[in-house]
C-alpha positions in Angstrom: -51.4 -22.9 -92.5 -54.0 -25.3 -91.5 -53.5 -27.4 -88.3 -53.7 -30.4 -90.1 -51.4 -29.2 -93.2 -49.0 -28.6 -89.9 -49.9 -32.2 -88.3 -49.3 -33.6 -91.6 -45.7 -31.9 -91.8 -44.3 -33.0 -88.4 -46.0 -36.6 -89.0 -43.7 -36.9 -92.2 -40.7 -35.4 -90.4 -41.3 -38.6 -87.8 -41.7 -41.0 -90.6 -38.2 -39.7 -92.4 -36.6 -40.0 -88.7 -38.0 -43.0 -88.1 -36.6 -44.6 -91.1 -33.4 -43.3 -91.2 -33.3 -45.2 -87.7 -34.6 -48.5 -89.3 -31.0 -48.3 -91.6 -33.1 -46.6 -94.8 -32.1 -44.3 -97.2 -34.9 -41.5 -97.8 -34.2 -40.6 -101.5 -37.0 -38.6 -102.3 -40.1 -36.7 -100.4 -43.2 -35.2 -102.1 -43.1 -36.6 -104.9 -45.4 -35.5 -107.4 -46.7 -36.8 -110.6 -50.1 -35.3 -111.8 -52.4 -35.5 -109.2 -50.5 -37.8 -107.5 -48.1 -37.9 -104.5 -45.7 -39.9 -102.6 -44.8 -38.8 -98.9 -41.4 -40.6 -99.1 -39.8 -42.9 -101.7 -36.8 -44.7 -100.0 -34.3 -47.5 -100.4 -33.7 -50.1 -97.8 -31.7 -53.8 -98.7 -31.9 -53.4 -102.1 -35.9 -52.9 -102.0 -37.5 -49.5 -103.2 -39.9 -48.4 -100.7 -43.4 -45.8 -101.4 -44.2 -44.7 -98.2 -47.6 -43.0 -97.1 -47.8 -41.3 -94.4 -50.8 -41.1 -92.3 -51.6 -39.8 -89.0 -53.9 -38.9 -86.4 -54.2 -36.7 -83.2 -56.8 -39.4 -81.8 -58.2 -43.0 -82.7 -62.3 -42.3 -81.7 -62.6 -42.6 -85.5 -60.5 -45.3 -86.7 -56.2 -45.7 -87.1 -54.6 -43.9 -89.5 -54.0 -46.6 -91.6 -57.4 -47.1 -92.3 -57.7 -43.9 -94.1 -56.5 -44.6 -97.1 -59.1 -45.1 -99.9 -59.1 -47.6 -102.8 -58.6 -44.2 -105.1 -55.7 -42.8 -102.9 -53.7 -46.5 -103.2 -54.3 -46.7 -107.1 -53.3 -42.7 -107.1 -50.0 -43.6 -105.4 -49.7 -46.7 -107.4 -49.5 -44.5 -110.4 -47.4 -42.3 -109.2 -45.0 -44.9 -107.7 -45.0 -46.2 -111.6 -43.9 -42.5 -113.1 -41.2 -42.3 -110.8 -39.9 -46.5 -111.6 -39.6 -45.5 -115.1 -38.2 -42.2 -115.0 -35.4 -43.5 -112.7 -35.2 -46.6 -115.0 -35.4 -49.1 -111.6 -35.7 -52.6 -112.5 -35.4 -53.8 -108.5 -37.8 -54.8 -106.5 -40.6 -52.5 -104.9 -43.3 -52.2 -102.2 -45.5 -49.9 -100.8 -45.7 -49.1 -96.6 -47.8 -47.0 -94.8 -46.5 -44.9 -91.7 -48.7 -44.5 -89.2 -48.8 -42.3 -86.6 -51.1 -41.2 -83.3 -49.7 -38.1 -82.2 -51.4 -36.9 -78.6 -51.3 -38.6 -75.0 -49.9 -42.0 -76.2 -47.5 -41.1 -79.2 -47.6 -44.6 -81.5 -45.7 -44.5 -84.9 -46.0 -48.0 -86.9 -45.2 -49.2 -90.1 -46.8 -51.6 -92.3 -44.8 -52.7 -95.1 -46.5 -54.4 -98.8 -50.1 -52.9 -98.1 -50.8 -53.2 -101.4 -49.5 -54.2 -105.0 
């Protein structure tokens, strides 16, 4: 497996910890529609949550959360809509990004309603 399919793996398993700290409910990971996916779907006061997970081993070029391209958002956005209608959810949503700088000085941060 590729270091950063590996980096990538243990980033998302800090993201689902880190969550299930923060009092969320994690109710679905990978999900996939097309070429779409969605690192973690969860559910926290009432509010369905797309999470995107990004991270990084160093910041030289740029935070994780500046990695994510207008065509990666509108992919997730897409995919965030697939999964609203086939679990019929007529509650609020929003879209967060994870991010994490693994290395020296560990850093995880969220950012929650990046985009719409």
């Amino acid at each position: 497996m590729a270091q950063h399919n590996d980096t990538g793996n243990k980033a998302e398993e800090m993201a689902a910890t880190f969550l299930l700290k923060k009092g969320y409910s994690i109710l679905d990971r990978n999900y996939v529609f097309g070429k779409g996916e969605i690192d973690i779907i969860a559910l926290k006061d009432n509010w369905l949550v797309f999470i995107e997970v990004r991270a990084r081993s160093e910041v030289v070029y740029g935070f994780p959360e500046q990695t994510i391209s207008k065509a990666k958002a509108s992919l997730i956005m897409k995919t965030a809509e697939n999964y609203i209608y086939q679990k019929d959810w007529r509650g609020k949503i929003r879209f967060d990004i994870i991010a994490i700088v693994v290395g020296q000085n560990f850093e995880i941060r969220q950012f929650e309603d990046v985009f719409f």
